[in-house]
C-alpha positions as CSV (number, residue, x, y, z in Angstrom):
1,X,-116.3,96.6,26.9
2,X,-119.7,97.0,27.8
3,X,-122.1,100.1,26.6
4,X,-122.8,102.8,29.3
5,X,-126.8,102.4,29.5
6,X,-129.0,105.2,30.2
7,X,-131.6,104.4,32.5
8,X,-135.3,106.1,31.9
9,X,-138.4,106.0,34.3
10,X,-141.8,107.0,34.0
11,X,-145.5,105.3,34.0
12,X,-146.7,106.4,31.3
13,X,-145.7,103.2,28.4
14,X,-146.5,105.5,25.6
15,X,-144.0,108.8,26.6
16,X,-141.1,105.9,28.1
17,X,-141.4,104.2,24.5
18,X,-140.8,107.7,22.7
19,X,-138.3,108.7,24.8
20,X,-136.2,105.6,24.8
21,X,-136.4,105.9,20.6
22,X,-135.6,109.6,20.9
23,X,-132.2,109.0,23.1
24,X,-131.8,105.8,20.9
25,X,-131.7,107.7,17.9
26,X,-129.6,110.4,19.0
27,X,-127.0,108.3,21.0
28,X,-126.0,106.4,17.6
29,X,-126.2,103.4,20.2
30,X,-123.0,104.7,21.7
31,X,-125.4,104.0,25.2
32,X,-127.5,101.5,26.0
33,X,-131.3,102.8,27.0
34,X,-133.0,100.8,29.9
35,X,-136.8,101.5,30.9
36,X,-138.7,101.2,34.4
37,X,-142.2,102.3,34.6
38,X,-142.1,102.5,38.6
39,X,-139.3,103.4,41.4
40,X,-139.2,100.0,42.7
41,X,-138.8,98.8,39.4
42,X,-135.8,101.1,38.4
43,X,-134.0,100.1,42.0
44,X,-134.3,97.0,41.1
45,X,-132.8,97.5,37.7
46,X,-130.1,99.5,38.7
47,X,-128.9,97.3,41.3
48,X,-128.8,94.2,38.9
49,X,-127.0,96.6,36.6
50,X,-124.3,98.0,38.8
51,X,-123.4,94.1,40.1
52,X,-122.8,93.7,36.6
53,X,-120.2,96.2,36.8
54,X,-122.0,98.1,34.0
55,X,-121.3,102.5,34.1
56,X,-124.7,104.0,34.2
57,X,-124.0,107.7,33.6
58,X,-127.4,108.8,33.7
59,X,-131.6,108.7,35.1
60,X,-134.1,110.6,33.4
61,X,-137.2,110.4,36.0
62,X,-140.7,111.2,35.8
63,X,-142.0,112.9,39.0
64,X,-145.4,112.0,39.4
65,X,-145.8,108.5,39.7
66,X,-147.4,104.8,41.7
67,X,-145.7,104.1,44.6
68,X,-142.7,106.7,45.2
69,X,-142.3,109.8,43.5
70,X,-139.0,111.1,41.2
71,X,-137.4,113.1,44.1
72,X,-137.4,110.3,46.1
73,X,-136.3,107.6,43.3
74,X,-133.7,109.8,42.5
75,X,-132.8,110.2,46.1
76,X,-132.3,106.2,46.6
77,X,-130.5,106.2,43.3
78,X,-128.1,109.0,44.7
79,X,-127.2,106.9,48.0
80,X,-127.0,103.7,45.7
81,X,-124.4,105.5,42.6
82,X,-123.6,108.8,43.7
83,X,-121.8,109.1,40.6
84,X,-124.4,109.0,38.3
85,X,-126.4,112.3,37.0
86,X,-130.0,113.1,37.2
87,X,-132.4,114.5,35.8
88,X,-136.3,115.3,36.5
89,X,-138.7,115.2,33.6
90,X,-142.2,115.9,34.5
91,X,-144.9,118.6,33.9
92,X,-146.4,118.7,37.1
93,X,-143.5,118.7,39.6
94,X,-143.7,121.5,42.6
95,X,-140.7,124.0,44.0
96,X,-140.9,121.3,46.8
97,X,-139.9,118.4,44.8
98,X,-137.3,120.1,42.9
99,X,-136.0,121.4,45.6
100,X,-135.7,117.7,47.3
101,X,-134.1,116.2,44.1
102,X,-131.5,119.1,44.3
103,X,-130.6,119.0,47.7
104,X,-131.0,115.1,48.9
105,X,-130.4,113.5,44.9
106,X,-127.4,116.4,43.6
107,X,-130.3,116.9,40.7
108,X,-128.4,117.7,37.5
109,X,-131.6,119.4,35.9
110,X,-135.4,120.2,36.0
111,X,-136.9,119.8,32.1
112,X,-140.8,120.4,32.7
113,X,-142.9,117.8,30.6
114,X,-143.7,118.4,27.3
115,X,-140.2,118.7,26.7
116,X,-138.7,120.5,23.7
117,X,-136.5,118.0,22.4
118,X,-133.8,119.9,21.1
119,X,-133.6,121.2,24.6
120,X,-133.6,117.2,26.6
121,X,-131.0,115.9,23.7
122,X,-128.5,118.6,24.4
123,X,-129.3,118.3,28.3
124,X,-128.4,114.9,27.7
125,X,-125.4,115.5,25.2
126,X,-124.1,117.9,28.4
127,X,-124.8,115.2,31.4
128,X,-123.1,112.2,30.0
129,X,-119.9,114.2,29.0
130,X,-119.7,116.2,32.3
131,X,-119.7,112.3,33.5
132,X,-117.5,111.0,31.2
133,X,-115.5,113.7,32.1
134,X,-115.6,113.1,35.8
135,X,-114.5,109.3,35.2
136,X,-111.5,110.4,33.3
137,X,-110.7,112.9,36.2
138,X,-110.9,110.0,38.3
139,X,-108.4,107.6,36.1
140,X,-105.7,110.5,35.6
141,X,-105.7,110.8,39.4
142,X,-105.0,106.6,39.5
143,X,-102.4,107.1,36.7
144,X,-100.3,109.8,38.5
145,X,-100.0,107.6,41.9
146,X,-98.8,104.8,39.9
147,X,-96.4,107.3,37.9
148,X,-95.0,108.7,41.5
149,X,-94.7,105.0,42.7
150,X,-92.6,104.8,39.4
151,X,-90.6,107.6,39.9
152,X,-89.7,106.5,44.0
153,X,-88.2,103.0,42.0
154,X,-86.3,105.1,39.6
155,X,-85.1,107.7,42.7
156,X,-83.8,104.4,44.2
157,X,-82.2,102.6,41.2
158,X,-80.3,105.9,41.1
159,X,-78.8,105.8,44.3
160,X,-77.6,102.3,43.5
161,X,-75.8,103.4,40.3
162,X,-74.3,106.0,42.1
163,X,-72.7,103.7,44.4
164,X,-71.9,101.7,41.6
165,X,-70.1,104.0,39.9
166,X,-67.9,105.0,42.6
167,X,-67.1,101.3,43.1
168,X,-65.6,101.1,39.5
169,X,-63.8,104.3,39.9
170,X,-60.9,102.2,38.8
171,X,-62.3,100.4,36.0
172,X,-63.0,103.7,34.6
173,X,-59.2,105.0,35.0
174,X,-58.2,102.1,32.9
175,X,-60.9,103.2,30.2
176,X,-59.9,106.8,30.3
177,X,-56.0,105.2,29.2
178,X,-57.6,103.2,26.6
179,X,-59.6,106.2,24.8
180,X,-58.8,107.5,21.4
181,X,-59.4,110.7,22.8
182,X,-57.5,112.8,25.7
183,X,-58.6,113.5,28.2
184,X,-57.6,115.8,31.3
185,X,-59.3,116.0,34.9
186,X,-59.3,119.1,37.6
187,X,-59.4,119.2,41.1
188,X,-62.1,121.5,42.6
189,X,-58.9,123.8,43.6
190,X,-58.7,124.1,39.4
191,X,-55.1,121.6,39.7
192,X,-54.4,119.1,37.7
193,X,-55.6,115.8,38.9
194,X,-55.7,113.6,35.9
195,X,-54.2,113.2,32.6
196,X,-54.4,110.2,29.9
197,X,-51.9,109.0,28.1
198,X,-53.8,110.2,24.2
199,X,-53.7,113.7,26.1
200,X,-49.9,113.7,27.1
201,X,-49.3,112.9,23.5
202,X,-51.4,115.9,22.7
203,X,-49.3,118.2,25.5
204,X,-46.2,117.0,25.4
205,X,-46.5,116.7,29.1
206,X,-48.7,114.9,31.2
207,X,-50.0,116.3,35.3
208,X,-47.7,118.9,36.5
209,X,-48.0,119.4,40.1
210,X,-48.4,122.7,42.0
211,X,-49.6,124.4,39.3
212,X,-53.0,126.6,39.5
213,X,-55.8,126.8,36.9
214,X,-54.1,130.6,36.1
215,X,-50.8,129.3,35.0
216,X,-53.1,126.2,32.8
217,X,-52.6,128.2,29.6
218,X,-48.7,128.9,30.1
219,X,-47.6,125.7,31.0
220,X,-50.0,123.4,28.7
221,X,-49.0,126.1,25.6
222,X,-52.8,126.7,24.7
223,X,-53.2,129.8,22.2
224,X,-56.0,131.4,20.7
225,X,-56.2,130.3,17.0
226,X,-54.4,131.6,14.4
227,X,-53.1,133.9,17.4
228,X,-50.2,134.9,19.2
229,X,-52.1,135.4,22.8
230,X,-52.6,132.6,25.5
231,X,-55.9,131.3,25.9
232,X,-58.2,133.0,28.7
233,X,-58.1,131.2,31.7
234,X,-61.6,131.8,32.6
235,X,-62.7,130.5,29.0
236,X,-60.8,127.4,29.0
237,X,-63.6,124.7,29.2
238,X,-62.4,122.8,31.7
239,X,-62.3,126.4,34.1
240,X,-65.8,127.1,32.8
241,X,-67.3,123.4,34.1
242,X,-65.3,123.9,37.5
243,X,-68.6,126.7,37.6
244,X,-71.1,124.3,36.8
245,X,-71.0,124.6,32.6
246,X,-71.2,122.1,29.8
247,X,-68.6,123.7,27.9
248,X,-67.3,123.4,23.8
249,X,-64.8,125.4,22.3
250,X,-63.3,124.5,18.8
251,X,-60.8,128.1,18.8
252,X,-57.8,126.3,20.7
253,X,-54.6,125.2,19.9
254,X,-51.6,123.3,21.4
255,X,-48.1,124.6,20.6
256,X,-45.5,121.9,20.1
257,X,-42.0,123.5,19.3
258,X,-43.1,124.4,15.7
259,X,-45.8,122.2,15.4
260,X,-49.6,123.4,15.9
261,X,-51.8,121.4,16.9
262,X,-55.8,122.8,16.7
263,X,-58.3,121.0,19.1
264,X,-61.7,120.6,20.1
265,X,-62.5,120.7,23.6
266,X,-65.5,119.3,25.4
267,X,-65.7,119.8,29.3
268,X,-68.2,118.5,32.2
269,X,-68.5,119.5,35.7
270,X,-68.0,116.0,38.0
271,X,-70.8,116.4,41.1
272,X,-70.0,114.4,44.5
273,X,-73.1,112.5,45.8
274,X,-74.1,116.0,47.8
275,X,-74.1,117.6,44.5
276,X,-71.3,119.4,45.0
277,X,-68.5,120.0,42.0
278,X,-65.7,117.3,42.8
279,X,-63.8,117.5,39.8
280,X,-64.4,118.9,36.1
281,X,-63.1,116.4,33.3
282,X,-62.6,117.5,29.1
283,X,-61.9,115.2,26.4
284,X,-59.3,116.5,23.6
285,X,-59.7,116.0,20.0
286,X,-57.2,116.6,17.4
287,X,-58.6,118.0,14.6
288,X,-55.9,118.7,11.6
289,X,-57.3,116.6,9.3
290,X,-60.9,118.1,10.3
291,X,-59.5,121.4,9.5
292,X,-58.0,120.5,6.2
293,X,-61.5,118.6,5.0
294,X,-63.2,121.8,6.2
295,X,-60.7,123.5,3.7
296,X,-61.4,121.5,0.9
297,X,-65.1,121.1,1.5
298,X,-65.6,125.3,1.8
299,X,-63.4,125.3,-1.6
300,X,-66.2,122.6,-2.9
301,X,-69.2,124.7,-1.5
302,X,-68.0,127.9,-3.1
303,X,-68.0,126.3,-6.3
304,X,-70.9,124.5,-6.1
305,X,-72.7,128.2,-4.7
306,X,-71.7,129.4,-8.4
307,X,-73.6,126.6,-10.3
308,X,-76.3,126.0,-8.2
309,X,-76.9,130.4,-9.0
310,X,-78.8,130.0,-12.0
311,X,-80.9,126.9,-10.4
312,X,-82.3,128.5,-7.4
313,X,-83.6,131.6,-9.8
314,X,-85.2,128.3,-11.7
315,X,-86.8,127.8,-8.3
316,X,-87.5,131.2,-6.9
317,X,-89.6,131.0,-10.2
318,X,-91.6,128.0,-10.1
319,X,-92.0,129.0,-6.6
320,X,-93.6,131.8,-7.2
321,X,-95.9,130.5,-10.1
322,X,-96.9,127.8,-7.7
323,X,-97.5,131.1,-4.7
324,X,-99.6,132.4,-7.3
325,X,-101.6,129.1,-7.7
326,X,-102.8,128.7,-4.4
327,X,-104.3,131.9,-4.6
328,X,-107.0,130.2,-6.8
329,X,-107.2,126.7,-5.6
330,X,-106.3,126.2,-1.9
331,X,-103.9,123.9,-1.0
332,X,-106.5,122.3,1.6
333,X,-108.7,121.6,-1.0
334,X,-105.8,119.4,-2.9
335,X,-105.5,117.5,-0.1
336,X,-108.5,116.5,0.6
337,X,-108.4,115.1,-2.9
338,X,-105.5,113.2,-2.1
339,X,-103.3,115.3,-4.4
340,X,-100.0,117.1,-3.5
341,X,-99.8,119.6,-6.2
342,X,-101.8,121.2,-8.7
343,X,-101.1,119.6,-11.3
344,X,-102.0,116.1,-10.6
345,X,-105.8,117.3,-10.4
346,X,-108.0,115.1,-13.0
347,X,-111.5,115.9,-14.4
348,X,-113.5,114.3,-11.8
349,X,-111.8,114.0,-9.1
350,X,-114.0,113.9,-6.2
351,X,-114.1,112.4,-2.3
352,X,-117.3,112.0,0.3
353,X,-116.5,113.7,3.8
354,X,-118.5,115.3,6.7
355,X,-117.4,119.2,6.3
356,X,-119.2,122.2,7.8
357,X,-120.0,124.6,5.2
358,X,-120.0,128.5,5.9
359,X,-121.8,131.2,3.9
360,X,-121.6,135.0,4.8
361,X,-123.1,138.0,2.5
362,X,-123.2,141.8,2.8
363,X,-126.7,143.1,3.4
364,X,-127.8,145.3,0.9
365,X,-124.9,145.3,-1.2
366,X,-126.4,145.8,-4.4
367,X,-127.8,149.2,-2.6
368,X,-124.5,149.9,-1.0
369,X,-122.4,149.0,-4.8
370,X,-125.0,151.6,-6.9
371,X,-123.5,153.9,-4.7
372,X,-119.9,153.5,-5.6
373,X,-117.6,153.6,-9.1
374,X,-116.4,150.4,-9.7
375,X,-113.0,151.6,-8.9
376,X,-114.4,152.0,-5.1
377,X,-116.5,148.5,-5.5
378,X,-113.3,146.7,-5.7
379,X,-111.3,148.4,-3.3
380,X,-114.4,147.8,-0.8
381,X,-114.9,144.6,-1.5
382,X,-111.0,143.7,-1.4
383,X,-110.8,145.7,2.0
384,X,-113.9,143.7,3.7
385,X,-112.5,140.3,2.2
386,X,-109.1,140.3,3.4
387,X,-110.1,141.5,6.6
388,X,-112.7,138.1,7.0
389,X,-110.1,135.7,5.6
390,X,-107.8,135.4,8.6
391,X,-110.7,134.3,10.4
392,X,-111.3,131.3,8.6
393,X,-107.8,130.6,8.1
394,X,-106.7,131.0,11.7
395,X,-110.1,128.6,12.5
396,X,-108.7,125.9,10.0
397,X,-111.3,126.5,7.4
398,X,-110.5,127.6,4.1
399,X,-112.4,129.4,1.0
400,X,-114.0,127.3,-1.5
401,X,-114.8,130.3,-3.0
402,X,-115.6,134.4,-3.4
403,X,-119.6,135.1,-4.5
404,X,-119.3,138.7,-5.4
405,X,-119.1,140.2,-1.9
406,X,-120.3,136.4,-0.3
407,X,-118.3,133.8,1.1
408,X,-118.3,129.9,1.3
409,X,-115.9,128.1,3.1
410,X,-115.3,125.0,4.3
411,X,-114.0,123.0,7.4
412,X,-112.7,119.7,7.5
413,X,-112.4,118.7,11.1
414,X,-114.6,119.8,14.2
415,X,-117.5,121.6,13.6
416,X,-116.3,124.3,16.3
417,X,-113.9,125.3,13.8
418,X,-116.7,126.9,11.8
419,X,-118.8,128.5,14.6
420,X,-115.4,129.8,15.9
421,X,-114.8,131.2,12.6
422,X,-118.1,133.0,12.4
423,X,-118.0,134.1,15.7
424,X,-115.0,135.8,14.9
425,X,-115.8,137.1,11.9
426,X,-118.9,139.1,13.4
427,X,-116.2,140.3,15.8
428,X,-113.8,141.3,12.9
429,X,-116.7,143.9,11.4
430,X,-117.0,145.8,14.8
431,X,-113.8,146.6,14.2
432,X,-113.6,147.2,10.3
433,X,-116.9,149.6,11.0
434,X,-115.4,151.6,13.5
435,X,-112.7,152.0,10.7
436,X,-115.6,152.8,7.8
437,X,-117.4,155.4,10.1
438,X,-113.8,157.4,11.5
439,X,-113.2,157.7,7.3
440,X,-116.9,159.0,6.8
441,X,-118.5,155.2,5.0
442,X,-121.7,153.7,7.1
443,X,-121.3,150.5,8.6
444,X,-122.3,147.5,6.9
445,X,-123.8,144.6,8.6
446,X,-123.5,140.7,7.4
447,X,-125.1,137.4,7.5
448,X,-123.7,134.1,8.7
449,X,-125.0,130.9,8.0
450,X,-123.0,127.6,9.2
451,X,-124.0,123.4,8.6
452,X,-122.7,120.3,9.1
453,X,-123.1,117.4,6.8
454,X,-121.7,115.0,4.1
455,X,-120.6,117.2,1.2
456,X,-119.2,115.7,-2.5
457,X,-116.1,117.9,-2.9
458,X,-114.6,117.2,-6.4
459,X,-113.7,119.2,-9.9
460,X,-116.3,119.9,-12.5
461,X,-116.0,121.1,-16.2
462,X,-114.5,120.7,-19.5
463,X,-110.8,119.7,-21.1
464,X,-109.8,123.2,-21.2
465,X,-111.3,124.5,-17.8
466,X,-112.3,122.8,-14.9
467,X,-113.0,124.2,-11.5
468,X,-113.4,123.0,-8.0
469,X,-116.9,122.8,-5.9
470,X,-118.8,121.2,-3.4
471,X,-122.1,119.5,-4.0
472,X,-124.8,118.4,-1.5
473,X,-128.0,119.2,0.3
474,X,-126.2,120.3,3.3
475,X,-124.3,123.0,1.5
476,X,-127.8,124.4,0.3
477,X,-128.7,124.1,4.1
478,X,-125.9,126.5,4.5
479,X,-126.8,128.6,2.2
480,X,-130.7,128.8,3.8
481,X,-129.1,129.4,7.5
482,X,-127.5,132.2,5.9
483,X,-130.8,133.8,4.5
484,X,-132.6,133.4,7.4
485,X,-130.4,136.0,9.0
486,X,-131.7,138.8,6.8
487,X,-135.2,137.9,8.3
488,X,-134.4,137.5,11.8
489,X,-132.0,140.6,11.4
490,X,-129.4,138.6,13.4
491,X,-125.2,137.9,12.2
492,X,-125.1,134.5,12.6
493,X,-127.0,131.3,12.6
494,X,-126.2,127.5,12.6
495,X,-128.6,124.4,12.0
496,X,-129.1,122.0,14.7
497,X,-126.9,119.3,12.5
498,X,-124.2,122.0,13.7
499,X,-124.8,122.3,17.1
500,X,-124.9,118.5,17.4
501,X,-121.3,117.7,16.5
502,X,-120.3,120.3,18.8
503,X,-117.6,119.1,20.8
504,X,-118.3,121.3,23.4
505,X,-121.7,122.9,23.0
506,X,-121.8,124.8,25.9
507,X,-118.8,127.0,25.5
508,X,-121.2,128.9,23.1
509,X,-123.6,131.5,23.8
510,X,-126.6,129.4,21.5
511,X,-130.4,129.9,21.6
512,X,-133.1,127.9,19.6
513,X,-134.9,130.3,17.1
514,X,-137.3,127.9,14.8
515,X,-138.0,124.5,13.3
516,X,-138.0,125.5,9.3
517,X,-138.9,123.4,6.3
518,X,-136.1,123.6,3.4
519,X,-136.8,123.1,0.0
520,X,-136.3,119.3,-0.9
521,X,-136.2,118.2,3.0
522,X,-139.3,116.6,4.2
523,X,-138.3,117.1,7.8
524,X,-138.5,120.2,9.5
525,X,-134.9,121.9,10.3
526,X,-134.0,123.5,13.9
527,X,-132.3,126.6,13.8
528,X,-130.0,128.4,16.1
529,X,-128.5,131.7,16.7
530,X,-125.0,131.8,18.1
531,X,-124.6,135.5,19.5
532,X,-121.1,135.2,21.2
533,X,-119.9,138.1,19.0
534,X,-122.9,140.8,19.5
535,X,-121.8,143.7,21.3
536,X,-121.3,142.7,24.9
537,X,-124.4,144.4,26.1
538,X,-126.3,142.8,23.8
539,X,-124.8,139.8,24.5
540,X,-125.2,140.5,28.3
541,X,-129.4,141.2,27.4
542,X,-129.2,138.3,25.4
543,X,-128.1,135.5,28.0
544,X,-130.0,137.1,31.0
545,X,-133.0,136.9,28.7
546,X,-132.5,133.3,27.2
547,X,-134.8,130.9,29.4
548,X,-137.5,133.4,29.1
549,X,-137.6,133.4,25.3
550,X,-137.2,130.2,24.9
551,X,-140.3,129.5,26.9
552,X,-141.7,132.0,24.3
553,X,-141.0,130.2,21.1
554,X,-142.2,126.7,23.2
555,X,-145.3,128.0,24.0
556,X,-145.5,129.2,20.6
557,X,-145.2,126.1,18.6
558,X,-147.5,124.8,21.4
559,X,-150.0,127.6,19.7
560,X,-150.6,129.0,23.6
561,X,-150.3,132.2,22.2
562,X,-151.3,134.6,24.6
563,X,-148.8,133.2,27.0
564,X,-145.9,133.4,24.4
565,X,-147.1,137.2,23.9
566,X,-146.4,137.9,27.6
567,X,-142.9,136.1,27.2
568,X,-141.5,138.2,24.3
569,X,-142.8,141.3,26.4
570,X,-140.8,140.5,28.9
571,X,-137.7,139.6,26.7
572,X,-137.9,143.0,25.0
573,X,-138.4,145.0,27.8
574,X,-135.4,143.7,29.4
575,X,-133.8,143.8,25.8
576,X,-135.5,145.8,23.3
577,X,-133.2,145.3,20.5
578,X,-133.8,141.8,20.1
579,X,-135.3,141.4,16.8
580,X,-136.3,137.5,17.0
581,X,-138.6,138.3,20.0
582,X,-139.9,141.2,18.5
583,X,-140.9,138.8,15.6
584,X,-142.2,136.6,17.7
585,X,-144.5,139.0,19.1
586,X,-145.9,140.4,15.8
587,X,-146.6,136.8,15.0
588,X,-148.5,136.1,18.2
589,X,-150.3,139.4,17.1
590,X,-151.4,138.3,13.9
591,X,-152.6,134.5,15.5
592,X,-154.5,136.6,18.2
593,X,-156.5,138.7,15.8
């Protein structure tokens, strides 16, 4: 199958060049990227492509350019492939234009030119999933008519077996006779209709006439086991399917003279083509020699219960021993080694996998510890930790391992397992500090800090102690994210190698907060605060504020730093508890002076 191509427009060579590499790069040539320096050009191109039968999810236009403008490309490209998304990239579009792309061209979203490219990429991450999403929409709703055209052939093969079956209603007389089994048949009146020649055997008697469903128990000799009283009427099976019930019973027995015969009874309502109940038939069983193995075998079990005493204690033990093991090396990181138990872990053990990697710490612990007996440390410490480990766990993370009053964990699959974990983690500590201040404690605030990357997860050490770790640049990543929130004063943060693998990016509350240089990385590192589990009103501030800040910290790193000043003003005006913008604006401070 061909690759979905992305096609990109503007005149300028030079910007269409480093935006084609840009997409190209991030993309990991899932897509295709096509260029057109003019609006005639990319009609042209879009045309050939779409006779090709190729899916083009997406157009990133410039505005201003020879010939016809973005709003009206985008226009023609709506009329052409209504299904494909959008977007206007220019820095000298007017409310006009945007307003034309929205309304005549469905415009999926404005970026104004320079772009920040954290900020296109995940625009573009977002458009070609919502259309991705849109064309599997489209192929469930194909998939359900053909299933309903399925389901009309399999309504209609029914009716024919139906009057199929009444046609053999003979045949199947002659296969009751020839059953192992007896088998008896009422009327809807409850009389006896039918009974087959392995049940008359059973009886003694085969259909009396004239007799009602009442008198069933009296005449047929059915008792209670190990009784002396008749069987309910109402609980014989075959009364219980004349209302509609699939019914069992295994407490039933046939008197003979002085021979007892126990049974098991199975019993189906018969339905007429209206769905009405026409008949309600049982099958019989004999079970003597059932009983007597049951016997035997309860004899066997009761003596086997003695011996196997002493080896389920064995168990229970080993049992709890290996209980007591996973307390120090999780069970998830065994598997990921390939191992099933602990002991089959080798000195050197190690396997390569993309993992996220979580570190969280206690600010000022060392503060907070001085203040406590080391009695209280522990019982802190214990009472924080357990309180965070659910999170993790419920989030399909587990700890790698306890640093002091710091975590690191790890996850395995998506990376929204980890931001999900954070997230509620932060949320976790409202709670545990509205339990600290009711006793009389302060509240403590913590740091998050999440990345995404290939870890080397193996065992390190000696012959007589060895111990499991993780090693990799991206775990120091982690580790830097989570420093950063002591100087931003914020609870959690995630690199952009995080917010990339996001399978659904936008279900978070995210907002870019710097490009950082990390020791040993030569390339700078985007980072991003995820504040989905900050006090609502904060939250609330937060969100309403967002585009405005944002166009702070661009105009920042642009150096237009009088303009950024004005943005933070606004931001902490509106919020002024936000700690990043108020940053921000002592920074622009100090560049001003």
């Amino acid at each position: 199958m061909n690759k979905p191509i992305i096609i990109c427009v503007d005149d300028d060579h030079t910007i269409l060049d480093s935006l084609e590499v840009e997409l190209q790069n991030f993309l990991s040539n899932e897509y295709l990227i096509e260029t057109a320096s003019s609006g005639i050009e990319a009609l042209e191109l879009l045309t050939e492509l779409l006779e090709d039968n190729c899916q083009i999810p997406l157009v990133i236009s410039d505005h201003i350019m020879p010939g016809m403008k973005g709003d009206e490309l985008l226009k023609r490209i709506h009329e052409i492939s209504p299904k494909t998304l959008k977007i206007l990239l220019t820095g000298q579009a007017d409310l006009e234009a945007i307003g034309n792309a929205i309304k005549y061209a469905k415009l999926y979203r404005y970026i104004a030119k320079p772009w920040q490219s954290a900020d296109l990429l995940l625009t573009v991450k977002e458009a070609v999933n919502s259309y991705h999403q849109e064309q599997k929409l489209a192929e469930q709703n194909i998939e359900l008519q053909r299933m309903n055209q399925v389901l009309e052939q399999l309504n209609r093969e029914q009716a024919q077996l139906i009057a199929q079956l009444h046609e053999n209603e003979n045949r199947l007389r002659q296969f009751l006779e020839a059953m192992p089994v007896g088998v008896g048949v009422l009327d809807a009146r409850g009389e006896p209709y039918y009974i087959n020649q392995k049940a008359k055997e059973i009886y003694g008697k085969g259909v009396v006439p004239d007799i009602t469903a009442e008198q069933l128990s009296e005449v047929y000799q059915l008792y209670k086991v190990g009784t002396n009283r008749k069987y309910p009427t109402l609980e014989l099976p075959i009364v219980r399917a004349l209302n509609g019930e699939i019914a069992t019973a295994d407490d039933l027995e046939v008197r003979q003279g002085g021979k007892v015969i126990p049974l098991e009874v199975w019993a189906t309502p018969i339905y007429d083509g209206k769905g009405k109940i026409e008949y309600a038939i049982n099958t019989i069983q004999d079970i003597t020699e059932r009983k007597q193995a049951e016997a035997e075998r309860q004899k066997f079990i009761e003596e086997l219960f003695e011996l196997n005493c002493n080896l389920e204690l064995a168990l229970e033990a080993e049992l709890e021993l290996t209980n007591a093991a996973k307390q120090f090396v999780p069970n998830e990181f065994l598997s990921l080694l390939g191992h099933r138990s602990l002991v089959d872990v080798k000195l050197g053990d190690q396997v390569q996998k993309e993992m996220s990697v979580l570190f969280s710490d206690i600010r000022d612990f060392t503060t907070l510890s001085e203040q406590l007996t080391p009695q209280e440390n522990f019982k802190f410490i214990n009472e924080y930790l357990s309180r965070m480990e659910p999170a993790i766990l419920d989030n399909k993370g587990f700890i790698d391992k306890y640093i002091g009053d710091g975590i690191m964990a790890l996850f395995s699959g998506n990376a929204d397992d980890a931001v999900k974990a954070g997230i509620t983690m932060v949320q976790e500590l409202t709670d545990y500090n509205q339990y600290r201040v009711k006793s009389g404690d302060n509240p403590i605030l913590i740091g998050i800090g999440i990345n995404t990357g290939s870890l080397m997860l193996g065992t390190v050490g000696g012959k007589t102690r060895m111990d499991g770790t993780v090693i990799s640049d991206d775990v120091n990543l982690a580790s830097r994210m989570e420093g950063l929130t002591k100087l931003y004063r914020v609870s959690l943060l995630i690199s952009h190698q995080t917010v990339a693998r996001l399978q659904y990016p936008t279900d978070y509350c995210v907002r870019f907060i710097e490009q950082t240089k990390v020791k040993g990385k030569s390339k700078a590192v985007a980072v991003f605060e995820v504040f989905d589990g900050d006090d609502p009103k904060i939250k609330d501030k937060k969100l309403a504020t967002k585009a405005v800040f944002e166009e702070g910290l661009f105009l920042y790193y642009q150096k237009v730093f009088v303009e950024a000043k004005k943005r933070f003003q606004v931001v902490l005006k509106l919020n002024p508890s936000d700690t990043v913008a108020q940053i921000y604006l002592e920074r622009c401070y100090k560049q001003l002076s």
